[in-house]
N, C-alpha and C positions, 0 to 999 in steps of 0.2 A: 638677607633681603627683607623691605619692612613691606608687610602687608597694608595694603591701603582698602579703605572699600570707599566709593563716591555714591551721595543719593544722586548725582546725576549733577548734569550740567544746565542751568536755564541761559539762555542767549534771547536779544530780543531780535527775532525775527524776521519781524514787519516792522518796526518801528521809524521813528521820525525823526531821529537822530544823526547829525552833522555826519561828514564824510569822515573816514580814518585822518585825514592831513588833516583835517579842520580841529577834531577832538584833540588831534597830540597837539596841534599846535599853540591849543586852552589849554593844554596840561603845561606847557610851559612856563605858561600866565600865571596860571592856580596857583606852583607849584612857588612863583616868585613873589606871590603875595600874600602866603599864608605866614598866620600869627605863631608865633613859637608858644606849645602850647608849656601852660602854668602846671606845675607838680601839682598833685590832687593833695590837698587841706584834709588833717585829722581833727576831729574832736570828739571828746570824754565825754560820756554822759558819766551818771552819777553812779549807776545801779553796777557793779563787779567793775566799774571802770572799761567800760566795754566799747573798742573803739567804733567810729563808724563818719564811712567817709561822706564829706562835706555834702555832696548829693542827693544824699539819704534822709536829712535833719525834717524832720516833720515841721511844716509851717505853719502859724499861728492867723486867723484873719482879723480883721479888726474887732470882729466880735468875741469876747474874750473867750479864752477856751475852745473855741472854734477850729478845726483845721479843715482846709481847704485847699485844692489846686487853684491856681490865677490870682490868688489873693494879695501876691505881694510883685514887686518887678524885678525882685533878683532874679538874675540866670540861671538860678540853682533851685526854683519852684519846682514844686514838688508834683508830678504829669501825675491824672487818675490812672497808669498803667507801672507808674511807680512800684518797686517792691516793698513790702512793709518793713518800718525802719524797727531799731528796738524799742524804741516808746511804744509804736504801737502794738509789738507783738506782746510787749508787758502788759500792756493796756488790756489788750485781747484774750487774753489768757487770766488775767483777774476778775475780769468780767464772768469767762465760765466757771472757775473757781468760787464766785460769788453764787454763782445761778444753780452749781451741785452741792455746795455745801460742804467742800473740801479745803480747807486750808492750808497754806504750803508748809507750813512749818506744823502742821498735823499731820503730813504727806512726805517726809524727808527722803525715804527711800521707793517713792512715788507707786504705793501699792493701792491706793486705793483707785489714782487717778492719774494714767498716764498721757501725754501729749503728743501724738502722732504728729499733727501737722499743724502751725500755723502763719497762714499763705493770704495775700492777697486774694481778695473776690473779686476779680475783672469784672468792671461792669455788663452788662448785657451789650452787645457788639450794637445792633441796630441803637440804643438808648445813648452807649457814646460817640460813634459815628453822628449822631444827630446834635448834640449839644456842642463835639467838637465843632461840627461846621456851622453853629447858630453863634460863636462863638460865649457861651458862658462861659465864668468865671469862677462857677462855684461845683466843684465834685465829693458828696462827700464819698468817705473812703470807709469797707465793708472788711471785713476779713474773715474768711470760712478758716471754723478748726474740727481737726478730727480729733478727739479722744475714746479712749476705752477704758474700762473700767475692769481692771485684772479680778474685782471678787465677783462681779457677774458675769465675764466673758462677751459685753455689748459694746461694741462701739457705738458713737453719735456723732452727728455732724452738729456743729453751730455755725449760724451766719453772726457775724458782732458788727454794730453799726459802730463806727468809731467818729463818727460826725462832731461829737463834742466829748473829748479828750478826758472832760472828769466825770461825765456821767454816760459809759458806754452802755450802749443797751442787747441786747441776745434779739435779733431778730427773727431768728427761725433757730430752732432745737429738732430733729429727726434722729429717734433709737434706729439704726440700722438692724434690718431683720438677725434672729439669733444664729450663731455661724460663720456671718460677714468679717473678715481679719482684714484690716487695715495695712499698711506698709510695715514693714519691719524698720526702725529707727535705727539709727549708731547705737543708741546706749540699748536696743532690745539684743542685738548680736554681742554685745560686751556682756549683756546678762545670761547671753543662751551658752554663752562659752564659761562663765563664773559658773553656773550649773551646772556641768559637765565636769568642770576643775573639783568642783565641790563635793561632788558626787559617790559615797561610800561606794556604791556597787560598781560604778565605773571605776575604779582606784582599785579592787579588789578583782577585777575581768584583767587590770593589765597589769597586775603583777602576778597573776594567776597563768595570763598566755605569754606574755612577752616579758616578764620579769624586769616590768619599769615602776621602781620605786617612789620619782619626782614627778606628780603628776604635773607639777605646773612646765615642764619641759613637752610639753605634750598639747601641740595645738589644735584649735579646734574650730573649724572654718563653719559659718553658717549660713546654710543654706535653706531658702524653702521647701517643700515638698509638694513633689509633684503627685496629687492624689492619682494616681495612675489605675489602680486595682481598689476591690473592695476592703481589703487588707488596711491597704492606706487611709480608708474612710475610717475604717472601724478604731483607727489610733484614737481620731480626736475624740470618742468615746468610751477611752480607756477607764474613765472613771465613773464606774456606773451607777454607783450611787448620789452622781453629782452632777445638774444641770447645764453645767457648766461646759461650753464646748471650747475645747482644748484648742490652743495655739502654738503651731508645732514649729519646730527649726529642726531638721535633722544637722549634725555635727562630723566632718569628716576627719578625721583623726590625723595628726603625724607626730614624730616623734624627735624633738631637735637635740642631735647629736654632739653638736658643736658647737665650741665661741659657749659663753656665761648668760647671755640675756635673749635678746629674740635675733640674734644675726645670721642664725645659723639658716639655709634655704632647708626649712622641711619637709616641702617637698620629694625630696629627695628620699624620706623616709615616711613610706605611708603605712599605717595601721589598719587592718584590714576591718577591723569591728566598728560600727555603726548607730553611737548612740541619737536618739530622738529627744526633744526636751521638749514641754509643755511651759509657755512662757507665763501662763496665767498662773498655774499650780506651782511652777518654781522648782520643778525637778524631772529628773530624767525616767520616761514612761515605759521605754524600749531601749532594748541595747540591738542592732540586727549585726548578721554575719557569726552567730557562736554556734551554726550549723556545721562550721568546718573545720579541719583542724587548725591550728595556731600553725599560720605559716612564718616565717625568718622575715623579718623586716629589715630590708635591704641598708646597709652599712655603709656605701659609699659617699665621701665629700664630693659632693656637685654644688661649690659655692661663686657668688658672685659680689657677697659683700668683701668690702678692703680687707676689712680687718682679719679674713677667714681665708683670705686667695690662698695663703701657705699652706693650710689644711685639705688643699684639692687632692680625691684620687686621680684623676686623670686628666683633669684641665689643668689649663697655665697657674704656675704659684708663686707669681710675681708678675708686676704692672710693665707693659710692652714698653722696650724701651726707643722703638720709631717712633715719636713723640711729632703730632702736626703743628705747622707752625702757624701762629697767632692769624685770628682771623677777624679783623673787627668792624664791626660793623656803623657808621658813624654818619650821624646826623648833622652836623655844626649848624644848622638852621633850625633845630627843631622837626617834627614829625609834618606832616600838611595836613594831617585829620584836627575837628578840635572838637571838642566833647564838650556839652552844656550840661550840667547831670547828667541824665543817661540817654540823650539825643547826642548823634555823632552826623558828622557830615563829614563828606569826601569825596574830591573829585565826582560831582556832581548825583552821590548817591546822600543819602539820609536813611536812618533807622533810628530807632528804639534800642536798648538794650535791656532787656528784663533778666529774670533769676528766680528760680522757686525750688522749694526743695524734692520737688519729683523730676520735672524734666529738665531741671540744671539752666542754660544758659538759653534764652526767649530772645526772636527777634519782632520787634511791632515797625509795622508802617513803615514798612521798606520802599524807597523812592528812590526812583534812578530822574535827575534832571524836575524834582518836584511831581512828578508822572507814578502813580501809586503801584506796585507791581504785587506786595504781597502784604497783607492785615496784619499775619501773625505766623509765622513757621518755630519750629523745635523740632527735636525729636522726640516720638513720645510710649514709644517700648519699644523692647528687645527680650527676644526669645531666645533660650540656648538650650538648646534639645544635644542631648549626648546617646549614643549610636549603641551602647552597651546594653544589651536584652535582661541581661543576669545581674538578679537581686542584690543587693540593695541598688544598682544603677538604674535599674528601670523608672526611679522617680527623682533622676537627676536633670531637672531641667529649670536652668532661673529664668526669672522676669524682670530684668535686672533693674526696668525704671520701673515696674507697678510694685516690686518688692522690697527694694531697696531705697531706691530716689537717685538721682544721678547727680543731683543737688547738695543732698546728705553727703552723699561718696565722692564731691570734688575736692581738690588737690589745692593747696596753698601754692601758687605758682612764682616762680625762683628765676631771676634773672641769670640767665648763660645758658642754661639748658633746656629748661622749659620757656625760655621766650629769648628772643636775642635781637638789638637794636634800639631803637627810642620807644620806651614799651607805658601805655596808659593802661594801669589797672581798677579792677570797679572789685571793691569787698563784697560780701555775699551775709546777712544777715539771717541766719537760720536758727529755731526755736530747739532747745534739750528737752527731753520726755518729762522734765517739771512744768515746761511753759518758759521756760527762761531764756532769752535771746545771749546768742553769743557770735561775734564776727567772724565769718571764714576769710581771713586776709587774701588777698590778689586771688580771687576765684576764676578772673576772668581776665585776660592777657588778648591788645589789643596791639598792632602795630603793623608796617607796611615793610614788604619784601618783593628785593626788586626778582623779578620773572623772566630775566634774560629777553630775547627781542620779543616788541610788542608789532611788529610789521616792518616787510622789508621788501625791496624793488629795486634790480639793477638793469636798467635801458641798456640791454648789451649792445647795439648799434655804437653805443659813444660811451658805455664803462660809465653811466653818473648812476649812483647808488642813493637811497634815501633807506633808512631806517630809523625808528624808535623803540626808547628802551620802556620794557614792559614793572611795571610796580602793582602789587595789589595789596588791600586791605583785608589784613587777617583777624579775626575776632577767636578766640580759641578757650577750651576749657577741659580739663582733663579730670576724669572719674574712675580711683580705684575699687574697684566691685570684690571685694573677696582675694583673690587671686591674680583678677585681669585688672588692665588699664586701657581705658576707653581714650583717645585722644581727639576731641571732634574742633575743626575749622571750618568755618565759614568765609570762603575767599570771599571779597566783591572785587570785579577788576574792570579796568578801565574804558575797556569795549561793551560795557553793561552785563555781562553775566556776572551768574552765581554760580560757585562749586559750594557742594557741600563733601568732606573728604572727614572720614575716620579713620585713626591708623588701632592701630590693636597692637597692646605692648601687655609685658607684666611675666606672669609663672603659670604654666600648665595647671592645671588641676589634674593629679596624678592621684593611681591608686595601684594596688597591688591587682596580678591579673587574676580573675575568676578561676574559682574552682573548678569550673566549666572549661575552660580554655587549656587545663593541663600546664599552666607555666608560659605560654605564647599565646599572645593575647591576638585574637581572631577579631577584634571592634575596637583595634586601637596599634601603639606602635611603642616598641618597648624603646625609651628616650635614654633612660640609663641602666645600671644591672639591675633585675629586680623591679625597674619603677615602670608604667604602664600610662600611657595617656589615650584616653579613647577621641574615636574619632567624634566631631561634635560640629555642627554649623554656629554661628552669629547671626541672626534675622532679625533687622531694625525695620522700624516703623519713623517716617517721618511726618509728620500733620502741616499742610503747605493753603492755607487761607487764602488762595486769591483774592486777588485783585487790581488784575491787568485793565491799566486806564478806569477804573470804576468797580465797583462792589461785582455786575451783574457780565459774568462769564460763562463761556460753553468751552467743552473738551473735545476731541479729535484725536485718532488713533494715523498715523501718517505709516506706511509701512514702501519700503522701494522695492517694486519688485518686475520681475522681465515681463516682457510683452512675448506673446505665442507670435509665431511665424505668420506672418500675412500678407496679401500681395502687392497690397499698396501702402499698410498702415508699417507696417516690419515685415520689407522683402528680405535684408541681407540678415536676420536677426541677432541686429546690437540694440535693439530698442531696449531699454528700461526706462521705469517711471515713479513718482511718488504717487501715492494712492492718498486720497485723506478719506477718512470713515467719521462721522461726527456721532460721539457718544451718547445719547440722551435720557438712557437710563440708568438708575445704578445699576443693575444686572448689568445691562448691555456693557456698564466700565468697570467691570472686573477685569481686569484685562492680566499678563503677562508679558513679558520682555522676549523679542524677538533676534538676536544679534544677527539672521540669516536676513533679513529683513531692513536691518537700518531700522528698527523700531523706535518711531517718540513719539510724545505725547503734545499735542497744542494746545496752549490756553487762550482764547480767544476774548476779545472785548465782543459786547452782547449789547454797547451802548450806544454804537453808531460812530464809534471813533476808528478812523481807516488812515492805512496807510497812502502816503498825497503821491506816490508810484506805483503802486499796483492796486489801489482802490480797495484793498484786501482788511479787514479787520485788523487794527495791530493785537502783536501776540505776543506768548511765549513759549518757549520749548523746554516740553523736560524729558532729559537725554540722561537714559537709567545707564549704570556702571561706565562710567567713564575714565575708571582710573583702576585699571586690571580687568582682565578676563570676565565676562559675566558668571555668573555665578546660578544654580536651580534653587527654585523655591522650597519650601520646607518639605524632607523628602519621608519625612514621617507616614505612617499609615493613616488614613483619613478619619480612622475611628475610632486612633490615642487621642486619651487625654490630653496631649500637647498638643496635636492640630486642633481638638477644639477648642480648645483656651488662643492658643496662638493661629486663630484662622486667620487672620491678615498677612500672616506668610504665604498663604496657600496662592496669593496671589502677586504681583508689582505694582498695580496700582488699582484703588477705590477710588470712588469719587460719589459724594455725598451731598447734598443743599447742607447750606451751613445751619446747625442749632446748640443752641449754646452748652448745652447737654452731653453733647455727645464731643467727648475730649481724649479719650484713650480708644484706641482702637479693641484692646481686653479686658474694657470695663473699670471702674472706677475703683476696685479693689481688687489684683490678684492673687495674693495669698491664700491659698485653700482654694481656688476657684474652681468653678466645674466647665467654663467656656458659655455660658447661657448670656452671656451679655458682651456688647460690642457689636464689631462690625458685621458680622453676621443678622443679629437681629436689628442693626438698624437699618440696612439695607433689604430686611426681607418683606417690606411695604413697596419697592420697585421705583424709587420716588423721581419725581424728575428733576435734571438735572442738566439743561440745556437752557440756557439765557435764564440761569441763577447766581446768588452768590453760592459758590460753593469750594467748597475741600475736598483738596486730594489728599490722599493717604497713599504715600510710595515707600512702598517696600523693598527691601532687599538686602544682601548680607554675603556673607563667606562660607564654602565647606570646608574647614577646615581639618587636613590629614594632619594629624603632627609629626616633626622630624627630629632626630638625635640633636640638630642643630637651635630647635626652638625650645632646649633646657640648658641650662636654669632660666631665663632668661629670653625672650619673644625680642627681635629686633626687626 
């Protein structure tokens, strides 16, 4: 069974929009005069030969050196919401290199100067909002980078003006207070696990307990730490004659029994000891778990690669031979979407499509019929709190976009299985901890699947039947996190909603069961012999920018509920009714999810725009878990570390004035965090939020029990 989890469903309402027969019967029209769209165009730049698609190509404006939005009239101009291409993340990254005084080829194995992030700086929402609709011509283009500096342990932000291409300038430079850890990169986990590999005392703990000779058979998954205890505080001061504050990854050990290279699921075999690495000092600080004895590390083949099925103990050791027959899926006209750059139109919607390296896949200026519904949505964290009380599990809980990047951890997506039918891909330009731009091929997989019926009516008096067939546009991008695999789609469908729908695929995160537990694990479920998975939620955060008919909206809590007995209002009592409650403060929209209720949420126009039948404000609705079981919010104790760091679980929805500032709900850095920033304190001003522009923040996720059925392999 695939677990799905939905932020909910928006539908428009109230809206202004033709009848069901009037719309299909434009989908017929659309559908027969749309252009067959063109393969997307490759071109080489110079620098590693690094592809990057047509899209992307930074424009030049007539004044030399100059790059600009509007400046030229190809279809492929380059929108201020643009992602940054690789010119200019070289660009931008030589510049700070210039401004510290570090040279790349004096930096080879990037010690002095590492590159967290370098991302697009959206302009300030009111500033482009305003010159979009004045119609200028000219944007220039900023780029925020984060680096840190591994012999001091500071990170910094820079703002880089890239206005004119050969002389970029450092707009703003900010040392982040001492402490602040940044995101952990690709290449910081490739270094925290070379550490581990490297590691005399780690190499000497396990052929000492479990008599493993090849350390490099021996994986080592990195994860943040959850500073949980003072314990955990006290690590990043492990060195105390040195200023220096430590940047941790603890390391969960396994052990690959099988198959020559990395094919074997090691999962399957977990190590019960516990090393910590400090990513600044370049070596392992703590080893935890050598309080216990050296238990048996569990033996059995639980594989799912080809090449290892023969080596299974107990699953199938051979490929099924009821084989399905061909299924294909066929365009002969082409797709009906068409893609200008990264504006896409369809059936009478329009979006943006952005990318960055923390919240992965961005949608701007979402329009249903040119009618503006949403500024900017993603999703923008996730929490995963694990249920296991006993050490070292007490401080297992990721952040998986403020620690990792969702961006960082997307997937090169593969025709047949990761996308299927006439599929438009958009590449993904992301920077390595040099500064160096390198392309993530097809990060973003784009195309239409038909949805079985879209409305149906049969006049039983006389048997005449009408129906149409339902299609939606899928936009999708998938992110391996460690272990898991995140799969998120963005339906838009034809009746004007939006689904937003992640599925959850990938490998448990397994460990052997606590000392504590005697061998049967009491916070979790034994998957295979020996191997233990504890129980553990998924809590996402999505950031939802209104902008139903105009920038200035209000919210409303709609809840259906019975009416008491009464003698004229509900004599026979069948009475029920919707309630609406209009939100107008942030406190007052803290809210939660009601399923006894019919609970949703309204987005209301604030601008005088109504609907021409019920005179009612046109809207929109957002309808939390739509696709499975509702789900509770983080059921953590209120006074762990995870509920404060991740308090936006504690609720289903926020709701906020919009400021440019405020963009994760757990603060602009989680790594090491203590929960002192985010939602919590941007809401604890009380601010209003009734005929604003404003953001939602909806929450919500899975508890997930795990089953003998969801190893090796989550389907």
């Amino acid at each position: 069974m695939t677990l799905e989890v939905a932020i909910g469903r928006f539908f428009a309402r109230e809206s202004r929009r033709p009848s069901v027969g009037k719309r299909t019967g434009l989908l017929i029209q659309s559908l027969a005069s749309q252009k067959r769209n063109e393969k997307t165009l490759d071109l080489y730049v110079s620098r590693r030969s690094i592809p990057v698609s047509l899209g992307s190509i930074p424009l030049v404006s007539r004044k030399k050196g100059q790059r600009w939005f509007g400046s030229t009239t190809s279809v492929t101009q380059l929108h201020p919401l643009d992602p940054l291409t690789a010119t200019e993340i070289t660009t931008a990254s030589g510049a700070v290199r210039a401004y510290v005084g570090v040279a790349a080829n004096d930096d080879v194995k990037s010690e002095k100067l590492r590159f967290v992030a370098v991302s697009l700086k959206e302009p300030p929402k009111k500033q482009l909002l305003q010159r979009l609709e004045s119609g200028a011509s000219l944007f220039p283009r900023q780029a925020e980078v984060v680096t840190l500096n591994p012999v001091t342990g500071r990170a910094t932000e820079f703002i880089v003006d890239l206005s004119n291409e050969n002389e970029p300038k450092i707009a703003d430079a900010k040392i982040l207070p001492n402490g602040t850890q940044p995101m952990f990169t690709p290449d910081d986990c490739e270094l925290a696990e070379s550490i581990v590999q490297n590691s005399p005392e780690v190499a000497a703990v396990l052929k000492e307990r479990y008599n493993i000779d090849d350390i490099t058979r021996v994986a080592c998954d990195p994860w943040s730490v959850n500073m949980a205890s003072e314990e955990d505080w006290a690590l990043t001061k492990w060195n105390k004659g040195s200023e220096v504050p430590a940047r941790l990854v603890q390391t969960f050990l396994y052990h690959r029994q099988y198959g020559q290279a990395l094919e074997d699921n090691h999962y399957a075999h977990p190590i019960d000891i516990l090393p910590v690495v400090d990513l600044n000092a370049r070596q392992v600080v703590h080893i935890g778990g050598m309080d216990r004895p050296p238990p048996k590390i569990p033996t059995e083949s639980v594989n799912y690669h080809r090449d290892l099925l023969r080596t299974n103990s107990y699953l199938e050791t051979t490929w099924r031979l009821d084989l399905l027959k061909a299924l294909d899926v066929v365009q002969p006209d082409g797709p009906s979407f068409e893609v200008t750059g990264n504006l896409v139109t369809w059936q009478k919607w329009s979006f943006r499509v952005g990318f960055n390296y923390r919240e992965g896949l961005v949608l701007h200026d979402v329009r249903y019929a040119g009618r503006p519904i949403l500024h900017r949505a993603s999703l923008v964290e996730m929490a995963v709190p694990y249920g296991d009380p006993y050490p070292p599990h007490h401080r297992k809980c990721a952040f998986d976009v403020g620690d990792y990047g969702l961006g960082y951890c997307a997937n090169s997506l593969e025709l047949g299985c990761d996308c299927l039918g006439h599929i438009h891909y958009f590449d993904a330009v992301l920077p390595d901890s040099s500064g160096t731009p390198y392309v993530k091929k097809k990060a973003i997989c784009m195309h239409e699947e038909d949805q079985g019926i879209l409305w149906k009516h049969v006049e039983y008096r006389n048997g005449h039947s009408e129906s149409r067939r339902s299609r939606e546009l899928v936009i999708s991008s998938i992110a391996t996190v460690v272990n898991y695999e995140y799969l998120f789609y963005w339906r838009f469908k034809q009746d004007g909603m939006i689904d937003f729908e992640i599925k959850l695929s990938g490998e448990l995160s397994t460990n052997l069961p606590s000392m504590e537990e005697d061998g049967l694990p009491t916070h979790g479920v034994m998957v295979s012999p020996g191997v233990n998975s504890q129980v553990h939620q998924h809590m996402f955060c999505a950031r939802l920018d209104m902008a139903v008919d105009g920038q200035k909206n209000s919210v409303s809590e709609i809840d259906v509920v019975a009416q008491p007995l009464h003698p004229k209002k509900n004599p026979y009592g069948n009475a029920f009714m919707a309630v609406e409650n209009k939100l107008e403060t942030e406190k007052a929209a803290v809210r939660t999810a009601d399923s006894n209720k019919a609970r949703v949420w309204k987005v209301s126009n604030s601008s005088g725009v109504t609907n021409r039948i019920t005179g009612k404000p046109t809207a929109y609705k957002l309808v939390p878990f739509t696709r499975g079981p509702a789900h509770p919010i983080m059921l953590v104790d209120p006074s762990s570390a995870v509920a404060k760091k991740g308090a936006f679980a504690q609720a289903h929805l926020w709701v906020t004035p919009h400021a440019d500032d405020e963009r994760y709900p757990s603060g602009e850095y989680t790594p090491q965090g203590d929960g002192s920033v985010g939602l919590p304190d941007w809401t604890a001003g009380n601010r209003n939020v009734a005929e604003e522009d404003i953001v939602l923040w909806h929450a919500f996720g899975v508890c997930h029990l795990p089953r003998v059925e969801d190893f090796p392999v989550r389907v």
